[in-house]
Phi, psi and omega in degrees: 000122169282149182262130213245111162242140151239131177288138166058038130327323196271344191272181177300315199283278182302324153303338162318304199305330194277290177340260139006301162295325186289307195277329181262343200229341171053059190269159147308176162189135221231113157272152183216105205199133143334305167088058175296171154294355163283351190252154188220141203251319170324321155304342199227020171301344195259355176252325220305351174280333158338115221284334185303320192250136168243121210250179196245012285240100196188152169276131153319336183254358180288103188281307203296310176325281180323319194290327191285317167291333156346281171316249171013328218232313165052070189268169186245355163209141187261127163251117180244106163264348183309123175190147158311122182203030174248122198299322186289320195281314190261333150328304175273350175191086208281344210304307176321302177297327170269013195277283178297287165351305214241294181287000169270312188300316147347289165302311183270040224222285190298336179260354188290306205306279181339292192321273176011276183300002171246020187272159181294145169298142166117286212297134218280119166202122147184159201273142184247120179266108209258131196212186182253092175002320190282358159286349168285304178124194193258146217231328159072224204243359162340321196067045173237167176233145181276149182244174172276007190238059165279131145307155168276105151264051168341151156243313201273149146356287181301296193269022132323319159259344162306319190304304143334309188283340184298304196304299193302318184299303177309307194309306168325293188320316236237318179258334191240005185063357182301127204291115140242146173222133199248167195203114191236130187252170173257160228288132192268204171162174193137204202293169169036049175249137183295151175259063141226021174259144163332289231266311182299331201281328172287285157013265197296273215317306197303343184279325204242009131108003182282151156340131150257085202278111163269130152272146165093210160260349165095057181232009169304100213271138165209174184266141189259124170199151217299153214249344162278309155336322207270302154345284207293319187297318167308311186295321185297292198296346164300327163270340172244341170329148169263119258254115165106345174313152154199136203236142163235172193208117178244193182258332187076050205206068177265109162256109146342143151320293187294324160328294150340292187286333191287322153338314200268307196305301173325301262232328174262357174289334179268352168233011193222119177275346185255122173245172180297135172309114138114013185230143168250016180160150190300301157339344165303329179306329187305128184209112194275153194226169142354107192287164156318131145317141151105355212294108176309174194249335199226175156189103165221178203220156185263096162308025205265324206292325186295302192317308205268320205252342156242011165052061173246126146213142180306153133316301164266131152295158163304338207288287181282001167264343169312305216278331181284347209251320162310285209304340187279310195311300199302340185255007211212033199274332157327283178288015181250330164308283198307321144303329171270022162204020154054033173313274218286337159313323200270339170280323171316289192257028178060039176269000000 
């Protein structure tokens, strides 16, 4: 049986993955999360009893941690999803982002390489840097899609140090031979997404009778894909990828922001009969504010390389991963209170 470690396992993204390695892939699987306010342990209820998973509860910039699960643990692939990663959050306080981002990869760059070189020749291992679309920059009104051999042009904090970290990995790969492979997806979304991201964040506000804060003008186009898709394609290329690769993965679900909220406002105008006092419909709520610095306008990604040399295609549609992702809120409304007043940590970690 391989042995798994995931970084950032508690977050929206890796918990999908963890999930998923356990039930569909039947893996060991080592979470390993800081337990920021975004990673929720509560996301991971339906494993955590599981004989296959075990957490973790540690920093990435932590060398001695990192270095003991290593040891410990003897995994045959590191997937590092842990990252700083809301673009408004690093704009105002970038510090985080180049902590975790840049020097945690690092660190755990630097304790992979060590493991590595003590492993038997031959012996199979390797790290998956799990990264972002927004280090390619902005795509404007071009009609082009980012490839993997896109220049890198950050506009944010954030995907400043995603980008750094995109460098550091190859470089690992290029100088020191460590079997590695990276992956940049386009913005996910679905079940258990922290509510300061678009799509929850609409959601929630529109249930509770709150503002649907648009920046700009809502003509920011990006590509969408279903937050479980995106799981089985990491999990493909974590086993089959080619050692020095990079795959990007999209939804094939290219929307505007404002397409994006009106969707969501329809969609809950078709399930929820009681509205918030002083609205005939959700969209009344929509309130365009002040764009971001930096904002990019575009962002879409060519998936052909994953499709053709790993057979991954999304699943989900925007349409029909929207109507699942409304319905898990509506149904999960308990847990999105208890992420937002950080109820399941301090139980969680016995505070």
């Amino acid at each position: 049986m391989k042995t798994v470690v995931v970084t950032g396992g508690a977050g929206f993204i890796g918990s999908a993955v963890v999930r998923y390695l356990i039930n569909e892939k039947n893996l060991r699987v080592i979470n390993l999360d800081k337990l920021t306010y975004a990673g929720n342990l509560d996301s991971l209820v339906s494993v955590e009893q599981h004989e296959n998973y075990i957490f973790e509860h540690g920093d990435i910039c932590d060398q001695e941690k990192v270095s003991k699960i290593f040891s410990e643990y003897q995994p045959d692939i590191i997937m590092h999803l842990a990252a700083e990663s809301h673009v408004d959050r690093s704009i105002d306080g970038p510090e985080d982002f180049i902590q975790t981002n840049i020097i945690g990869t690092y660190n755990l760059l630097q304790c992979a390489r060590a493991y590595y070189n003590s492993l038997p020749e031959g012996a199979s291992f390797k790290f998956h840097h799990i990264s972002t679309d927004e280090v390619y920059g902005d795509l404007g009104d071009s009609g082009a899609m980012f490839t993997e051999s896109s220049s890198y042009d950050p506009s944010s904090p954030y995907s400043a140090s995603k980008a750094s970290s995109d460098h550091l990995v190859r470089a690992w790969g290029r100088t020191y031979n460590l079997p590695i492979v990276i992956t940049n997806c386009s913005n996910n979304y679905g079940p258990y997404h922290f509510p300061e991201k678009l799509i929850p964040l609409v959601i929630l506000n529109a249930l509770e009778g709150k503002d649907l804060p648009v920046y700009g003008d809502g003509s920011q186009i990006r590509d969408w894909l279903y937050v479980e898709d995106h799981a089985r394609a990491l999990v493909e290329v974590a086993m089959k990828g080619q050692n020095g690769a990079t795959y990007n993965i999209g939804g094939h679900n290219e929307m505007t922001n404002l397409d994006v909220v009106k969707l969501i406002c329809a969609t809950l105008d078709r399930k929820v009969s009681i509205k918030p006092s002083g609205i005939s419909q959700f969209s009344d709520l929509i309130k365009f504010v002040a764009d971001r610095p930096g904002h990019d306008v575009r962002y879409a990604i060519d998936a052909t390389k994953i499709e053709t040399d790993l057979g991954w295609v999304p699943q989900e549609t925007f349409e029909t991963g929207i109507e699942k992702t409304i319905q898990w809120y509506l149904d999960n409304l308990d847990w999105c209170s208890r992420v937002q007043s950080g109820v399941y940590q301090r139980e969680r970690l016995g505070a």
